[in-house]
Biotite code that builds the C-alpha atoms (Angstrom):
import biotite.structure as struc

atoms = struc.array([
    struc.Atom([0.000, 0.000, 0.000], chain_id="A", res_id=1, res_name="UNK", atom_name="CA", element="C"),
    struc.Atom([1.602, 3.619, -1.148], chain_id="A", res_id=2, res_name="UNK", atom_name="CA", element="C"),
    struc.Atom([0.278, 6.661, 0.515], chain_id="A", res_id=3, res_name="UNK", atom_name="CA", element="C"),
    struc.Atom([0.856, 9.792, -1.274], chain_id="A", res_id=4, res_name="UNK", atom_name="CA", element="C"),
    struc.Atom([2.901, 12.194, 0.609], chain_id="A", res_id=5, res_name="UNK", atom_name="CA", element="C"),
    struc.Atom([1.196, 14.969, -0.588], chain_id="A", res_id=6, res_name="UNK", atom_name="CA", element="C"),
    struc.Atom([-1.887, 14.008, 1.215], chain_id="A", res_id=7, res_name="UNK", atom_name="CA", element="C"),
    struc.Atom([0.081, 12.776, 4.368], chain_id="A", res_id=8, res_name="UNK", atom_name="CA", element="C"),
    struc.Atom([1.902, 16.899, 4.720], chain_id="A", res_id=9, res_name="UNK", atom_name="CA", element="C"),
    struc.Atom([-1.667, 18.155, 4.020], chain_id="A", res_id=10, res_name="UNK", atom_name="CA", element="C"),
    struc.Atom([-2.791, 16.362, 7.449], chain_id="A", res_id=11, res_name="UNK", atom_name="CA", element="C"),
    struc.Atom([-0.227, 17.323, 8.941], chain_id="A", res_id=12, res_name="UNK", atom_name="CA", element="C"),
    struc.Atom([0.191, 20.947, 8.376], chain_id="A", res_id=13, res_name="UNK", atom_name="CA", element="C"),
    struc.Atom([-3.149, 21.442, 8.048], chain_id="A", res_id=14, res_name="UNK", atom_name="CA", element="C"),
    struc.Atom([-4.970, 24.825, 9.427], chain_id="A", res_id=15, res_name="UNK", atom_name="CA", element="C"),
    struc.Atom([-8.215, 23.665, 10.403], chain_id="A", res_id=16, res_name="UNK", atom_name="CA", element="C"),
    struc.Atom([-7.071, 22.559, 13.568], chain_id="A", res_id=17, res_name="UNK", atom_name="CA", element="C"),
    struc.Atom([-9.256, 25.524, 15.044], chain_id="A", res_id=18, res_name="UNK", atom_name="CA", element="C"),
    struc.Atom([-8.660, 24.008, 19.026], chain_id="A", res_id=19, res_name="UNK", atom_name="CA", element="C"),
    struc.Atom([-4.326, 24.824, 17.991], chain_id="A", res_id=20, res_name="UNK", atom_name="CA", element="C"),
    struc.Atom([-3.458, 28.395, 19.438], chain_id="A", res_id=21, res_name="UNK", atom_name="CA", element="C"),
    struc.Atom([0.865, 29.774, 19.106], chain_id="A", res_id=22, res_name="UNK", atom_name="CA", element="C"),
    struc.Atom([0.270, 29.363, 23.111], chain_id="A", res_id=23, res_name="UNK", atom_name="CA", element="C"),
    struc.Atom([0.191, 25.726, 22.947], chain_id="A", res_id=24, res_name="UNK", atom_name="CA", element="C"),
    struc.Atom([3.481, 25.765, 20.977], chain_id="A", res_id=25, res_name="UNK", atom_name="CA", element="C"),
    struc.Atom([6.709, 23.916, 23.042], chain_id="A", res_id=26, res_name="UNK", atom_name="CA", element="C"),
    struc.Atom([9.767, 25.487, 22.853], chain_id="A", res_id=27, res_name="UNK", atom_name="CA", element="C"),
    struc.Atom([12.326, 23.192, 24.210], chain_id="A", res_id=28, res_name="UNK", atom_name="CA", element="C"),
    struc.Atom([15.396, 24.873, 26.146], chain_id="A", res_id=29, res_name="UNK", atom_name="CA", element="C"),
    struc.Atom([17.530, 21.498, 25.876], chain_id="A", res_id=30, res_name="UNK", atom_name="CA", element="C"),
    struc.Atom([17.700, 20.787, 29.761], chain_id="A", res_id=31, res_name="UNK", atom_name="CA", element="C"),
    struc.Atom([16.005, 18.468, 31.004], chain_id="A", res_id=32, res_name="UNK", atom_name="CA", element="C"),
    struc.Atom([13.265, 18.421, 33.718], chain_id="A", res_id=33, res_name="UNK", atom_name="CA", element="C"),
    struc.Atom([13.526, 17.769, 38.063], chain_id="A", res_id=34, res_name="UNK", atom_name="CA", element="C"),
    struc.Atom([11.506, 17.683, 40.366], chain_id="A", res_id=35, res_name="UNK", atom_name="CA", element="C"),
    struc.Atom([13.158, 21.038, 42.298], chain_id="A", res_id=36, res_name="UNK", atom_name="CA", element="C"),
    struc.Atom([14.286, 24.083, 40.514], chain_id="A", res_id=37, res_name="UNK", atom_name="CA", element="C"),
    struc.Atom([18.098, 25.307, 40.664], chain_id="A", res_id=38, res_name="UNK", atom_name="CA", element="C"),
    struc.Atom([16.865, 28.110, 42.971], chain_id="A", res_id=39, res_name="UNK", atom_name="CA", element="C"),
    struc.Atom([14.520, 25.273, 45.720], chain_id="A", res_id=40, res_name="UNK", atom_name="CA", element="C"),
    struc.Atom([17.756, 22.889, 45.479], chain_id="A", res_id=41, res_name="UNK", atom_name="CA", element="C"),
    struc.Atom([20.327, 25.839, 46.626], chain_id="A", res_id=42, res_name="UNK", atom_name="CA", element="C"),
    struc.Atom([17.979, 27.290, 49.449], chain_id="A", res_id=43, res_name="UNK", atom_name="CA", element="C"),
    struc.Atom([17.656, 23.736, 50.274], chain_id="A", res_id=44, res_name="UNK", atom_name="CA", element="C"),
    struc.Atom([21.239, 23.009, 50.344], chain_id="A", res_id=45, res_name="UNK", atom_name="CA", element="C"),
    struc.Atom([22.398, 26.587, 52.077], chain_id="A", res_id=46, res_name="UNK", atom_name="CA", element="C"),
    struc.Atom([19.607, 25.347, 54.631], chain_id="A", res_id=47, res_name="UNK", atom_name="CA", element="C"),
    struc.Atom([22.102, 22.331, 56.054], chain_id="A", res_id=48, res_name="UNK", atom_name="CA", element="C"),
    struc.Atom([24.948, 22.959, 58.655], chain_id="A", res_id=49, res_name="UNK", atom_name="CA", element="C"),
    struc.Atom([27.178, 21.139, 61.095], chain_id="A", res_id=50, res_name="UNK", atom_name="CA", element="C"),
    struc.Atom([29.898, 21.508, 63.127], chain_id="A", res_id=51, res_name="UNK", atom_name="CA", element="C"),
    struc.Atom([33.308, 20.438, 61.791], chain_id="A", res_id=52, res_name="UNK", atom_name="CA", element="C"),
    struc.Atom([36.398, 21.087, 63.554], chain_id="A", res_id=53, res_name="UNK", atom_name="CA", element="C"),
    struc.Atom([39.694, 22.240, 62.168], chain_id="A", res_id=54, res_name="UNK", atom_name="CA", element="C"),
    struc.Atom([43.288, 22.572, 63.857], chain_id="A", res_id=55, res_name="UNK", atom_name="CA", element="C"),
    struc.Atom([43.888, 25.749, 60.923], chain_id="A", res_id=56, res_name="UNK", atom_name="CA", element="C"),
    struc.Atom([40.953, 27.851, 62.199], chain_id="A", res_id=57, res_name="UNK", atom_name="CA", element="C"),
    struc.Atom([38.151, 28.485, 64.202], chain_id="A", res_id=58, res_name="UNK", atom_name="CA", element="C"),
    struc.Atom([34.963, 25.801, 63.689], chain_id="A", res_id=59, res_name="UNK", atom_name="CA", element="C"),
    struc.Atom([32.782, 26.105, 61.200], chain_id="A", res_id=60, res_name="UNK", atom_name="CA", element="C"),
    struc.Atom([29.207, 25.505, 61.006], chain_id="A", res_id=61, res_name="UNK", atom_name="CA", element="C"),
    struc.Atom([27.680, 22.402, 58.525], chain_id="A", res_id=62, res_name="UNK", atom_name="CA", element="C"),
    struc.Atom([24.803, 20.511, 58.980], chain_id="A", res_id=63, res_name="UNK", atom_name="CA", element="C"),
    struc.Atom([24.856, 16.980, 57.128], chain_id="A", res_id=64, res_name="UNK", atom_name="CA", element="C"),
    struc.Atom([21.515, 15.913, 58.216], chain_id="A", res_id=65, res_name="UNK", atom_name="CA", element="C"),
    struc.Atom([19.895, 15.369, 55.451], chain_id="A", res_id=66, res_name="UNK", atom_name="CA", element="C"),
    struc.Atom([16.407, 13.735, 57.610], chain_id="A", res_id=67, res_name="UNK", atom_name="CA", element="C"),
    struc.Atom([15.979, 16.968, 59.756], chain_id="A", res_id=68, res_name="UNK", atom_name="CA", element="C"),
    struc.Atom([16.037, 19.039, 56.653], chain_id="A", res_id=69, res_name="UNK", atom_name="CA", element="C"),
    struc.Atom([13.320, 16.549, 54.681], chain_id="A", res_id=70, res_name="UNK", atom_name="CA", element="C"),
    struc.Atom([11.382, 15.896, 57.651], chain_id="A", res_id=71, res_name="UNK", atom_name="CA", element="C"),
    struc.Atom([8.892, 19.251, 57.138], chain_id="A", res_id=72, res_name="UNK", atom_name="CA", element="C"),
    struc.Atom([9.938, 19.590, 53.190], chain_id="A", res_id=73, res_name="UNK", atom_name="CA", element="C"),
    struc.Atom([7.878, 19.997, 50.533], chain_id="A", res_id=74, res_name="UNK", atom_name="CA", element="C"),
    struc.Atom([10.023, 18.103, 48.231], chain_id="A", res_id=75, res_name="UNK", atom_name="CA", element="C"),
    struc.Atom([8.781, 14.410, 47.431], chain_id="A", res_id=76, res_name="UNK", atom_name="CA", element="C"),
    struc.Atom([11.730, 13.221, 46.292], chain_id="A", res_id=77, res_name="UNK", atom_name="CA", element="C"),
    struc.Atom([12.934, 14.094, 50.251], chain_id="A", res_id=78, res_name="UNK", atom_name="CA", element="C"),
    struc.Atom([11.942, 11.131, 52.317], chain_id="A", res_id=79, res_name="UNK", atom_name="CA", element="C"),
    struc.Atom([13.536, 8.496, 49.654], chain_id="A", res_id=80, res_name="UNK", atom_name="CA", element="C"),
    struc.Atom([17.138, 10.134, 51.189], chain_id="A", res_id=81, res_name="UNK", atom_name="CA", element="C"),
    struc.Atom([16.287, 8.929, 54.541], chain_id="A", res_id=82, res_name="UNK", atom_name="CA", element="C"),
    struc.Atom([17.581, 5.638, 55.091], chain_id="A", res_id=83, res_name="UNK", atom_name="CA", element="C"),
    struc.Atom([20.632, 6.505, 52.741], chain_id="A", res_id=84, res_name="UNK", atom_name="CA", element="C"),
    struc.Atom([21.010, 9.464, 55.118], chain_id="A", res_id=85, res_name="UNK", atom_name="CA", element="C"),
    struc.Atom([20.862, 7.383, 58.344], chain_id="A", res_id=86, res_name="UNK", atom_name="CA", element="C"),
    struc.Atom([23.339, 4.554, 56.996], chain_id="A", res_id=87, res_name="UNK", atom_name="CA", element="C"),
    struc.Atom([25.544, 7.238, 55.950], chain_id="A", res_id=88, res_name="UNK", atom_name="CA", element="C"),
    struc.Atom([25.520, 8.976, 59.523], chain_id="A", res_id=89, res_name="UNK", atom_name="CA", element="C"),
    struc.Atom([25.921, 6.252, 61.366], chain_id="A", res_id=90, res_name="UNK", atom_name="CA", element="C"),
    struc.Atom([29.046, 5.655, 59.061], chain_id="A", res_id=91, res_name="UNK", atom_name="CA", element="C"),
    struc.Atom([29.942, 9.099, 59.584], chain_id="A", res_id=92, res_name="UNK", atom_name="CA", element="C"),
    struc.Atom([29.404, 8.690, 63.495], chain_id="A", res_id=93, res_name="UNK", atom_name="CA", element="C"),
    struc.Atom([31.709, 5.841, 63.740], chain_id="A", res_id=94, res_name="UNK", atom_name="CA", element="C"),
    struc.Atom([34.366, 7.032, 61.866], chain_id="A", res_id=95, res_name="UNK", atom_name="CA", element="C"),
    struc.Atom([34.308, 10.078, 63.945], chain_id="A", res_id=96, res_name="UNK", atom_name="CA", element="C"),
    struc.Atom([34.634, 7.684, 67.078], chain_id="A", res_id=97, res_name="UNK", atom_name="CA", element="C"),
    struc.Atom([37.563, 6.210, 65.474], chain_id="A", res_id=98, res_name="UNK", atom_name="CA", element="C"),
    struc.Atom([39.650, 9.366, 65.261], chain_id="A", res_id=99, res_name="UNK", atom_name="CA", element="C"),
    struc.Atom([38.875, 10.679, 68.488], chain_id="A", res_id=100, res_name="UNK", atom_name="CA", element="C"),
    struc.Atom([39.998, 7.469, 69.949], chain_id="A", res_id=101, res_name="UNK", atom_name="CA", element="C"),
    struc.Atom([43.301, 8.256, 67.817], chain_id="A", res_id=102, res_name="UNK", atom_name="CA", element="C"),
    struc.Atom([43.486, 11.345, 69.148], chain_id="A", res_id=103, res_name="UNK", atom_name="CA", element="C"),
    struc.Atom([43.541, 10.378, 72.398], chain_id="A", res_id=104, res_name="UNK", atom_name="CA", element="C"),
    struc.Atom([46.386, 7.760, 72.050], chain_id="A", res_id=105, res_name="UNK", atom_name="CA", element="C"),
    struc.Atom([48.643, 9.869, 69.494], chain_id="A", res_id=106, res_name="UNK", atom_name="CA", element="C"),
    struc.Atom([50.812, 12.103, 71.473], chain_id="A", res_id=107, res_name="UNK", atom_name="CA", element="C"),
    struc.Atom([49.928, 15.771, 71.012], chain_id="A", res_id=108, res_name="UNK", atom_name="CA", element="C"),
    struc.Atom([46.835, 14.601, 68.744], chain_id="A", res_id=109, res_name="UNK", atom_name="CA", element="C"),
    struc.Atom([44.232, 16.811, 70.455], chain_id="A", res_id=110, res_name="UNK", atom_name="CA", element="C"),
    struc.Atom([43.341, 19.601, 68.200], chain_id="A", res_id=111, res_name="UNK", atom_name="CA", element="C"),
    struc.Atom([44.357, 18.504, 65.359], chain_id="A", res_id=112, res_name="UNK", atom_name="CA", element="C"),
    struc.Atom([43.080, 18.245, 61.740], chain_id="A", res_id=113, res_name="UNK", atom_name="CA", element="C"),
    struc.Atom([41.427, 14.432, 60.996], chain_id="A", res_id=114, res_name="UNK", atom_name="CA", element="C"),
    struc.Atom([44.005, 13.546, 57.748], chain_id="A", res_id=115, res_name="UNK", atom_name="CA", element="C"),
    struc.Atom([46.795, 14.780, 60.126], chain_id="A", res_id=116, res_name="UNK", atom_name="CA", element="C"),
    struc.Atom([45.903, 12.539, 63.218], chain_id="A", res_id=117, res_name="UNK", atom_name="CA", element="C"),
    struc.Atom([45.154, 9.427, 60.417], chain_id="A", res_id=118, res_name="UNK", atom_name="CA", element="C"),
    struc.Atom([48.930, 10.311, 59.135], chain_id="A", res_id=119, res_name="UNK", atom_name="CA", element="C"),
    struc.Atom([50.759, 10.314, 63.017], chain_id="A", res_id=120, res_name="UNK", atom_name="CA", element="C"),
    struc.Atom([48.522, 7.028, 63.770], chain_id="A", res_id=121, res_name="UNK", atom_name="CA", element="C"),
    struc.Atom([50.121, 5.194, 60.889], chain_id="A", res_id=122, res_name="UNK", atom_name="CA", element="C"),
    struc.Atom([53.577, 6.646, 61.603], chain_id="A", res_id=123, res_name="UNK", atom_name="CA", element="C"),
    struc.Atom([53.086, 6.600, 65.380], chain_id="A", res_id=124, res_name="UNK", atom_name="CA", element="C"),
    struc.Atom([52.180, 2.624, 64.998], chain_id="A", res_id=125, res_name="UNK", atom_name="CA", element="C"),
    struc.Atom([55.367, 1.559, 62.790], chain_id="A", res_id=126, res_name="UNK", atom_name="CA", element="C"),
    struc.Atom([57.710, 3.584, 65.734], chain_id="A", res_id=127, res_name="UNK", atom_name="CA", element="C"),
    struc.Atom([55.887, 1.156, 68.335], chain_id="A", res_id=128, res_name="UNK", atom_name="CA", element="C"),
    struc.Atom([56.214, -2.152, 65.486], chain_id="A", res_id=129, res_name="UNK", atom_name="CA", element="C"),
    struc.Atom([59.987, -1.104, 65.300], chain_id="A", res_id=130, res_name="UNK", atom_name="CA", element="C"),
    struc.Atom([60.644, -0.814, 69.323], chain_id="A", res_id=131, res_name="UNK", atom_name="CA", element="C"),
    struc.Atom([58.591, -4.151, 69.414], chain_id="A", res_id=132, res_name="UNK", atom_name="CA", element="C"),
    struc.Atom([61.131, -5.569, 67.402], chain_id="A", res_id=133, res_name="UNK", atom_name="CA", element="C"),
    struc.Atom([63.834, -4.200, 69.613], chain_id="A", res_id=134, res_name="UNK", atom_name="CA", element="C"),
    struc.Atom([62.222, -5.789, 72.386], chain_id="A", res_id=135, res_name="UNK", atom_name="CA", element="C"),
    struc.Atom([62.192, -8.893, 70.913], chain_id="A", res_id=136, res_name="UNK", atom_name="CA", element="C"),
    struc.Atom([58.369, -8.832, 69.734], chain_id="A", res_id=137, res_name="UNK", atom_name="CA", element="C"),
    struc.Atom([57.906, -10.217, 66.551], chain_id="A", res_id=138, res_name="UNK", atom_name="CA", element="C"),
    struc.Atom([54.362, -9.662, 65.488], chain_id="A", res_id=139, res_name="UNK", atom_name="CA", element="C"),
    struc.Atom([53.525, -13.044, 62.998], chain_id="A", res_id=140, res_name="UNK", atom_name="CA", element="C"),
])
């Protein structure tokens, strides 16, 4: 079966479409859609703080807690963060343990910057290894 092209462009451009106004015309502008504007997703994100400390300056204020900021939003996208959020403080939480519990056993540790106490753990463990092995404490 051959249609004829001529009568295919005729229903196509056709201008009794009388219900067709230049208001429902599209005009793409090549980004795609979400479900929060640039403008909702920065208020959002200049809405979180928390506490971090630093040995270089005075603390700072950030706020990773991602349920306390859903938990009244308006955003329905919110609420799918919160279990991601909670695994990823608790994560957060622990490793924060971790290196105050290295600050406490590396000398002069207190106050200092979290990479900085990870570095002088590692270092401060291979000067006890190496007085081990004075000692005559192999490790196997």
């Amino acid at each position: 079966m051959h249609e004829d092209t001529e009568e295919l462009n005729a229903l196509l451009y056709s201008d009794d479409d009388s219900d067709y106004t230049d208001d429902d015309e599209v005009t793409s502008t090549g980004h795609s859609p979400s479900t929060m504007t640039a403008h909702e997703k920065l208020d959002w994100f200049e809405g979180s703080t928390e506490e971090v400390a630093s040995s270089a300056g005075p603390t700072k204020k950030r706020n990773d807690d991602a349920e306390s900021s859903c938990a009244n939003s308006q955003y329905p996208r919110c609420g799918e963060m919160g279990s991601l959020s909670g695994n990823k403080r608790m994560r957060n939480e622990k490793i924060r343990e971790t290196v105050n519990v290295l600050r406490s056993i590396i000398p002069g540790g207190k106050g200092k910057d979290t990479m900085v106490v990870i570095d002088e753990a590692i270092d401060y463990l291979k000067s006890l290894k190496l007085k081990a092995k004075a000692f005559g404490l192999d490790s196997p």
